[in-house]
C-alpha positions in Angstrom: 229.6 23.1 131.9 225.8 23.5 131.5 226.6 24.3 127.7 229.4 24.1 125.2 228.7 25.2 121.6 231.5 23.2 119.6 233.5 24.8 116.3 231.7 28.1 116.0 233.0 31.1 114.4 233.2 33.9 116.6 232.4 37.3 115.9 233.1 38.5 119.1 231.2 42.3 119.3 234.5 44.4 118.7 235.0 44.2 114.7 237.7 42.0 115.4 238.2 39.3 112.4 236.5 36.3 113.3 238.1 32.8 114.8 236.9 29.3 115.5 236.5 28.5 118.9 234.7 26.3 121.6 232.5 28.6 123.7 231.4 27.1 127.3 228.5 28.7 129.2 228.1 27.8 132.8 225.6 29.7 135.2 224.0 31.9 132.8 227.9 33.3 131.8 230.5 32.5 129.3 233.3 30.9 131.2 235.8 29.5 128.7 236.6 30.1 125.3 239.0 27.6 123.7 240.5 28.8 120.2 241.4 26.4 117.5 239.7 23.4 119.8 239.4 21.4 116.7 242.8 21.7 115.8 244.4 18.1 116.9 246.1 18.0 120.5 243.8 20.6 122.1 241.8 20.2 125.4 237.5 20.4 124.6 235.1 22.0 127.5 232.8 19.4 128.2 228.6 20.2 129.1 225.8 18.9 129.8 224.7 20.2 126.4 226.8 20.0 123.4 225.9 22.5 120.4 227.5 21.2 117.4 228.5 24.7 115.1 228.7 23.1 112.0 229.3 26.4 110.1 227.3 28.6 112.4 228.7 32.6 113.7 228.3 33.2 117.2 227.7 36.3 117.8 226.7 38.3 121.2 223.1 38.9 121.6 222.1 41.6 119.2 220.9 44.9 121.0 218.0 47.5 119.5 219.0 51.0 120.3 215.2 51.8 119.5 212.3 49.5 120.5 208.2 50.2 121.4 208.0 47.1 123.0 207.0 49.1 126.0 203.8 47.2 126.5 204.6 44.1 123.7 206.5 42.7 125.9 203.8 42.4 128.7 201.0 41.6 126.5 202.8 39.0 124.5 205.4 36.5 126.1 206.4 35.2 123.0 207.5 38.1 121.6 209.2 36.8 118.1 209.2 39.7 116.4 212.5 40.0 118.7 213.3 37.0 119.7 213.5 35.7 116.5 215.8 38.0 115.5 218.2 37.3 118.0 217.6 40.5 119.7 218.1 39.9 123.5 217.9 43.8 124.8 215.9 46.3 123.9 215.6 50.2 125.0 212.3 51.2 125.5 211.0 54.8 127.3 211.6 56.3 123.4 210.7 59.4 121.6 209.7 61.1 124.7 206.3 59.3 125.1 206.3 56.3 127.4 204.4 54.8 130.5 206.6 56.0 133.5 206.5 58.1 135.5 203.1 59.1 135.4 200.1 59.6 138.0 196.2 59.0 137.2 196.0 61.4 134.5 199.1 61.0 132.7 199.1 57.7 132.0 195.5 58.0 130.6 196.9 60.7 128.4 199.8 59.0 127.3 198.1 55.8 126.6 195.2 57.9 124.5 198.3 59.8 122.8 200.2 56.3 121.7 197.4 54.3 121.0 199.0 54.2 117.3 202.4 52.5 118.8 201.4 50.3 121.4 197.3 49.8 121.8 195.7 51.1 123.8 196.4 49.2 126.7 193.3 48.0 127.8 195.1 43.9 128.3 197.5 45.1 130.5 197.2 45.9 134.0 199.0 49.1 134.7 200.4 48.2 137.5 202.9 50.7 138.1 203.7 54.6 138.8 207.2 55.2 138.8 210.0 54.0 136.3 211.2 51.7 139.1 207.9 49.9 139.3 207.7 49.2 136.0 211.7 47.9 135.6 210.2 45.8 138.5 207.3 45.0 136.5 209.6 43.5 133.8 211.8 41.3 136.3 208.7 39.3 136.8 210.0 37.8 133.4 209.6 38.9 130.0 211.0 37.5 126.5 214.2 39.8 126.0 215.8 42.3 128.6 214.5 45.8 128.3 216.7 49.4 129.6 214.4 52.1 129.8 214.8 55.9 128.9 212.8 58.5 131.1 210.6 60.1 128.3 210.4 63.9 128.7 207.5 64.3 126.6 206.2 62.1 129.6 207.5 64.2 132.3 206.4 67.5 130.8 202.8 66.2 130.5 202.6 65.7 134.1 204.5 68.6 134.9 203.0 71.4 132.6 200.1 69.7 130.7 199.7 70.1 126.9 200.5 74.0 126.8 202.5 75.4 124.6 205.2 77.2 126.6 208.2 77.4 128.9 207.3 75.9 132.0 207.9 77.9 135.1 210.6 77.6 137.6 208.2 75.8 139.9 207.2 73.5 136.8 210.8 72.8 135.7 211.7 71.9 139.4 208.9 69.3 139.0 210.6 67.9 135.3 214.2 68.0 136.9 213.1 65.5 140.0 211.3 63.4 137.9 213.9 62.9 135.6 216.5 62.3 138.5 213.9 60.2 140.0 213.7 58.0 137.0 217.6 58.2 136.5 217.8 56.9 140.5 215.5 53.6 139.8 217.4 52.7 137.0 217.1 54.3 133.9 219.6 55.2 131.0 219.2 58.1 130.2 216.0 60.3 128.8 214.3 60.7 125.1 212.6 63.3 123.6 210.2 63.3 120.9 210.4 67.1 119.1 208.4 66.5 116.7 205.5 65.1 119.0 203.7 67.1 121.3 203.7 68.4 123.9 207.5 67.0 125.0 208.2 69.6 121.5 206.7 72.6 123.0 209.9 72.5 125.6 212.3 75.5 124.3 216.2 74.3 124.2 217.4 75.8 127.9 214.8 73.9 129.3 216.1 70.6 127.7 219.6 71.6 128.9 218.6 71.6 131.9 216.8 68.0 132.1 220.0 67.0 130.2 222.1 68.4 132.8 220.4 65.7 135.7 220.7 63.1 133.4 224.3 64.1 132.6 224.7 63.8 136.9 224.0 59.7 136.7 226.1 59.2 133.7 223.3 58.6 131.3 222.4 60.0 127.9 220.0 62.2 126.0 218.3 60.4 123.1 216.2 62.8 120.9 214.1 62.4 118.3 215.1 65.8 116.9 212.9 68.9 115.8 213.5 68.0 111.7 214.3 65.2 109.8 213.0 67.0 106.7 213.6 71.1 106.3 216.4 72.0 107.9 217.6 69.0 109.7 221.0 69.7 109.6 219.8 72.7 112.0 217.9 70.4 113.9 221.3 68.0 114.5 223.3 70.6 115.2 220.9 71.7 117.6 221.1 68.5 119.7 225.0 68.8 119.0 225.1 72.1 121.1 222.2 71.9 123.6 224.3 68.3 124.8 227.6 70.0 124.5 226.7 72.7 127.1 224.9 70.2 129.4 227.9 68.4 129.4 225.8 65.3 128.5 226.1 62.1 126.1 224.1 62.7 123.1 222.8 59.5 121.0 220.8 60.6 118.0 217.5 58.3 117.4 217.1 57.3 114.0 219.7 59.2 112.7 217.7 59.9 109.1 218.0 62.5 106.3 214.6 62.2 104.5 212.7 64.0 102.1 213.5 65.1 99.0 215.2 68.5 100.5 217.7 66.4 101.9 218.1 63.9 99.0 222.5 63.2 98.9 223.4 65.2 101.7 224.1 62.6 104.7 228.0 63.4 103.9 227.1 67.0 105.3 225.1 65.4 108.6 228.3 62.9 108.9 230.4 66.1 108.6 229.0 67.9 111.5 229.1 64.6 114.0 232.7 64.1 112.8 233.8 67.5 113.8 231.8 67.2 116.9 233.1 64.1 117.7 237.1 65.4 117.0 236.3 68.3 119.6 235.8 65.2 122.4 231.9 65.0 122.1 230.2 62.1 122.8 227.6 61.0 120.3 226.3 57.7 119.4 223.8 57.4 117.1 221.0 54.8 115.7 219.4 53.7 112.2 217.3 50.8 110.6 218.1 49.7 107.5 215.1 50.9 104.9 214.2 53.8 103.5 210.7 54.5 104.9 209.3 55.9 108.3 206.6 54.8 110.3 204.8 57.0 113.0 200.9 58.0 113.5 198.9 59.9 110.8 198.1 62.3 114.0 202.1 63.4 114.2 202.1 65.3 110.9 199.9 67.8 112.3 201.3 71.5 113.4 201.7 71.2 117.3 199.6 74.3 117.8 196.7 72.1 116.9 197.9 69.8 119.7 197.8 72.2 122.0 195.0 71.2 125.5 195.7 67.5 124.5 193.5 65.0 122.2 189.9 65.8 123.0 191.0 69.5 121.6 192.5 68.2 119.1 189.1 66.4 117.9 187.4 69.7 118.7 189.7 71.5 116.0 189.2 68.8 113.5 185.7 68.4 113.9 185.5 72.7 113.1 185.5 73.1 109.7 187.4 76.7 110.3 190.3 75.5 112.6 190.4 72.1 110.6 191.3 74.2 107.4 193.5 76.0 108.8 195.3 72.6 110.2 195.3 72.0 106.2 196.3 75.0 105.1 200.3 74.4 107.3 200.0 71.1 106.7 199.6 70.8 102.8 201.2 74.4 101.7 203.2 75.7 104.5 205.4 72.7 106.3 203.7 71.6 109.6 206.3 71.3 112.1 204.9 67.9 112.7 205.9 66.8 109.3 208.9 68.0 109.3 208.7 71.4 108.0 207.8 70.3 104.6 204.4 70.1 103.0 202.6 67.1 103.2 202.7 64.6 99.9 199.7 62.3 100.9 201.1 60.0 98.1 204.0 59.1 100.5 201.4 58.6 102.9 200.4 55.0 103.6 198.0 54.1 106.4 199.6 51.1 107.8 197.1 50.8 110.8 194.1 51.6 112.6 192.3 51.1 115.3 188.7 50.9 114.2 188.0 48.3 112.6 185.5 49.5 110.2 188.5 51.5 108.7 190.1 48.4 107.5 189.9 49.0 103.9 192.2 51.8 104.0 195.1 49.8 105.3 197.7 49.4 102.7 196.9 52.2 100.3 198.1 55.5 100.4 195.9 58.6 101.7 195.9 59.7 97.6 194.8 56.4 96.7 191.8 56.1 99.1 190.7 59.9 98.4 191.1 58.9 94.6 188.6 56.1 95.2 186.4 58.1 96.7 186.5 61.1 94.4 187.4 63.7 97.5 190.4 65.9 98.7 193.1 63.7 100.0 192.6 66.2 103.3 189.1 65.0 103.5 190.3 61.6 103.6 193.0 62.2 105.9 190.6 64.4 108.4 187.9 61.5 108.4 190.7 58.6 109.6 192.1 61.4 112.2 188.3 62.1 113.6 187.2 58.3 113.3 189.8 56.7 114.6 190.1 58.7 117.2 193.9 59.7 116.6 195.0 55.8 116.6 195.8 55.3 112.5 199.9 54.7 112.1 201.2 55.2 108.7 204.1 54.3 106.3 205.8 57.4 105.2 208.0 56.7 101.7 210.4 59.9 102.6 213.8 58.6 102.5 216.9 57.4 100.2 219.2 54.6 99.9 222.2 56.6 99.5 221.5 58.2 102.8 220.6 55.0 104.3 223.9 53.3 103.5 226.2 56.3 104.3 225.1 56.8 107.7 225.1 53.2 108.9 229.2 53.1 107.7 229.8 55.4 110.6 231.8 54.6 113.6 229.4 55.8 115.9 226.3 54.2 114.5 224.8 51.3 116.1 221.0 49.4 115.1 218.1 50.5 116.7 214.8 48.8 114.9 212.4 51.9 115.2 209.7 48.6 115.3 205.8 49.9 116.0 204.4 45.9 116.4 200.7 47.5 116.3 199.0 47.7 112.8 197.1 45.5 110.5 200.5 46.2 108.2 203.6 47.3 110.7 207.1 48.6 108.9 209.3 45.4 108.3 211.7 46.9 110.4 210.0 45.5 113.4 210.1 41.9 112.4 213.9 42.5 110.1 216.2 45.2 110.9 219.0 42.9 112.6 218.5 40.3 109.8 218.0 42.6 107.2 222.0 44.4 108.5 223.4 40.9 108.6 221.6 39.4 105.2 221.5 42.1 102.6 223.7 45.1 103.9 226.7 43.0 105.4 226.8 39.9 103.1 225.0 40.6 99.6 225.8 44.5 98.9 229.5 44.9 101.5 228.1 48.3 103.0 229.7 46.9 106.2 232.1 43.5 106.7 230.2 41.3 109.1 232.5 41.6 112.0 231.7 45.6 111.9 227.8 44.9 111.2 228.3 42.5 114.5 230.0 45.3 116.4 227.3 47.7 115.1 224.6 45.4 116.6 226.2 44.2 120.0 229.7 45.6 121.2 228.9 49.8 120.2 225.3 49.8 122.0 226.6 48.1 125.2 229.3 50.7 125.3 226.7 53.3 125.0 224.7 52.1 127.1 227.4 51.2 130.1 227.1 47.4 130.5 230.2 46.0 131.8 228.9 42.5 130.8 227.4 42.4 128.0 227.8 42.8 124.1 230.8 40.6 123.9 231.7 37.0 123.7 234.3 37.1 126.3 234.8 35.4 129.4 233.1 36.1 132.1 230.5 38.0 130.1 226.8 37.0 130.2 225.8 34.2 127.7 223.5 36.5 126.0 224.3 34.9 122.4 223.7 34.5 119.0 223.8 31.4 116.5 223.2 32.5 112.7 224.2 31.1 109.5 226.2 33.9 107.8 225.5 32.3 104.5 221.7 32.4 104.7 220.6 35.2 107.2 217.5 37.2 105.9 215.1 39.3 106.9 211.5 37.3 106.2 209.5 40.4 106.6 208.3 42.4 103.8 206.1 45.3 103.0 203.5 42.9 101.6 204.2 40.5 104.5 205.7 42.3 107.6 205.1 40.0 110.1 207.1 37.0 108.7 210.1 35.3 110.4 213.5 36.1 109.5 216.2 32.6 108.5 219.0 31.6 109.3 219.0 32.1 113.1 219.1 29.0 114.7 219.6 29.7 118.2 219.4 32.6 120.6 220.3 32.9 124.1 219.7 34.6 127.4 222.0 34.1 130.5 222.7 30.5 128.8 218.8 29.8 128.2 217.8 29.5 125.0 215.0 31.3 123.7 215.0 30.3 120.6 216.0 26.8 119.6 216.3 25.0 116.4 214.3 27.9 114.7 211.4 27.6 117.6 210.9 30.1 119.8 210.7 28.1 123.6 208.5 29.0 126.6 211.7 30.3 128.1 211.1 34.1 129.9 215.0 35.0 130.5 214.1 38.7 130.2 214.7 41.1 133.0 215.1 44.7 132.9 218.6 46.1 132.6 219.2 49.2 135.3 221.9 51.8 134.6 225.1 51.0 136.2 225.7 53.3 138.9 228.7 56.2 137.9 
């Protein structure tokens, strides 16, 4: 055997209670698995390499449902915000605004419109068109595997632009090949971003009918829904239906109920997907285990101010007649891109930005700053917009614990990290979540016993997301795997220090290589992209 990992105590991916074992990797797979090795009598895999347990869980590689590591993991082959973790897969292409497909003025577009998530771009040679070239771009070697999702607020930019209306039968004819393009060269399935423009100015029969291509390859819909504020329950049950009469998977992205409208009431969102689910739809759904967001400060504006794309956008802002009305929806009506509720710029933290002479507003909330400067929190706000050019990402304290820890007992819910790695302050969700589930939801408060928090991370998403090989520890499966110390497991990362190291993961491995080892992450690039398995 190239590896044997000695007395460890599997959690195997399926909730099943754990058992001591010998684990032997050979070729990049798991090929034996000897129970009770220890146990006097009993034959012991020999290796190369022998990995003394000594106390350790085993666990398959843990997977995030929702990553923007779209360009992370080109820029930066170390990547520990994931590795470290003991995340080995991650799905990209999310919230309906990613880098493929696109043609020339797309993907300048898209990279202007997601500055805030991912930079700008401007290290990293776009190398790429289609969602095939840039799977292919990742099997040149990367730190973790990546699956991609075909991002329809993507597609509709190059098909219709940044107007606000159905597209035409010509245009939709456009949407639907890219999409099965996309689907052909590998991808997943498709996300939407509803609450980001212009992939929310596409009415629901037109997202039936993408849905309906990607239901064709066996993939899913992923949407980052219209509402996760005033009426969100709507919004869910909106996805419910528009899936239903696609005939499509649906796996709700970040499954949340935030603000204070919806303070208590996950039992009611939990209600719907239950009797959804007992009717024979499919739904999956993800969370990360905190109670604030994280997005850019540009997303809580109405989308009709989107509307022609960014350079009108700065035109509107920079009018003092069309930038008070843009205040007006925003701070006493509900924008649509805050959810339908009216702004409170005390929830409001600016977590990143761009220009670096704005650095002294990182950290404090859009109240605090325009307290310190004796203005309107708007006038505050609108400066950041205008000088940043649109890049400033935020920290929005919207949700509740209760919430939090009802949704992730579901049986359908599964970890997905939501992690923006840009910003001079990120969320601590994109350095913690998987620790954070193991450490302080699984071990210190019992929300979940740690063989379901292990099928939550690993066995659930692989289903979703079709792998016949992965998410297990099982013979024959890929050795992409797991050592932690149940007893100490903790997320590092804090609000005041988001980019520290989580403890208590030892070891992590891809295809039988180890990534990280002895705490330290190795120059080892085992990452490859992950392509949908054919129906």
């Amino acid at each position: 055997m190239d590896l044997v990992i000695r007395d460890a105590t599997v959690i195997d991916g399926t909730a099943a209670p754990s058992y001591r074992a010998d684990v032997a990797v050979r070729d990049g797979r798991v090929v034996e698995i000897v129970k009770e090795a220890a146990a006097a009598g009993r034959r012991r895999p020999s290796g190369t390499r022998v990995v003394e347990a000594d106390g350790l869980a085993l666990s398959p590689g843990f997977i995030d449902m929702h990553a923007h590591s779209d360009l992370a993991l080109l820029r930066d082959p170390d990547h520990s915000a994931k590795a470290a973790q003991g995340v080995t897969l991650e799905v990209l292409g999310q919230d309906g605004l990613s880098y493929a497909p696109v043609d020339e003025r797309t993907l300048a577009e898209v990279r202007r419109t997601i500055t805030g998530w991912n930079g700008d771009g401007e290290d990293i040679a776009f190398d790429w068109r289609t969602v095939g070239e840039y799977l292919d771009r990742l099997d040149r070697g990367v730190a973790v595997n990546a699956a991609y999702l075909v991002p329809q607020g993507t597609v509709r930019m190059q098909a219709v632009g940044w107007e606000d209306r159905p597209a035409t039968p010509e245009e939709l004819v456009h949407m639907r090949r890219l999409v099965a393009e996309g689907m052909e060269q590998g991808a997943v399935g498709m996300s939407s971003g509803l609450t980001y423009t212009p992939g929310m100015y596409a009415p629901d029969a037109e997202l039936t009918e993408l849905c309906r291509v990607v239901a064709r390859y066996g993939g899913y819909y992923c949407p980052h829904h219209r509402s996760y504020g005033a009426g969100a329950l709507e919004a869910y049950e909106e996805m419910v239906a528009l899936t239903t009469e696609a005939g499509c998977a649906l796996h709700l992205a970040h499954a949340t109920m935030n603000f204070g409208v919806n303070k208590g009431r996950a039992p009611e969102l939990l209600g719907l997907l239950d009797r959804a689910l007992d009717g024979g739809a499919d739904i999956t759904l993800d969370t990360y285990p905190y109670t604030p967001g994280c997005t850019t400060l540009v997303a809580m504006l109405p989308s009709w101010a989107n509307e022609g794309g960014p350079e009108a956008l700065l035109a509107r802002l920079a009018e003092p007649e069309s930038a008070e009305r843009i205040r007006y929806v925003l701070e006493e009506v509900g924008a649509d891109g805050c959810h339908g509720v009216p702004i409170e710029w005390d929830t409001i933290e600016i977590s990143g930005v761009t220009n670096p002479e704005l650095a002294g507003y990182v950290g404090k909330t859009v109240a605090q700053s325009a307290d310190e400067r004796a203005e309107l929190p708007w006038t505050t706000a609108r400066r950041l917009l205008v000088e940043d050019r649109l890049g400033s990402t935020i920290l929005q304290h919207v949700g509740h614990e209760d919430n939090v820890r009802a949704i992730m007992r579901h049986r359908v819910h599964t970890g997905g990290s939501d992690g923006i790695l840009q910003g001079d302050k990120p969320h601590p969700r994109a350095y913690g979540t998987f620790p954070q589930y193991l450490g302080r939801y699984a071990r210190e408060l019992g929300v979940l016993s740690l063989e379901e928090c292990v099928a939550h991370l690993t066995g659930r998403p692989a289903a979703r997301l079709r792998l016949p090989d992965r998410g297990l520890v099982r013979e024959g499966y890929r050795a992409d795997l797991v050592l932690f110390d149940p007893r100490t497991v903790a997320a590092g990362s804090t609000f005041e220090k988001p980019r520290t190291l989580p403890v208590g993961i030892p070891h992590v491995l891809i295809d039988g290589r180890f990534v990280i080892e002895d705490g330290r992450r190795t120059d080892v690039l085992a990452g490859r992209s992950v392509r949908r398995t054919p129906c």
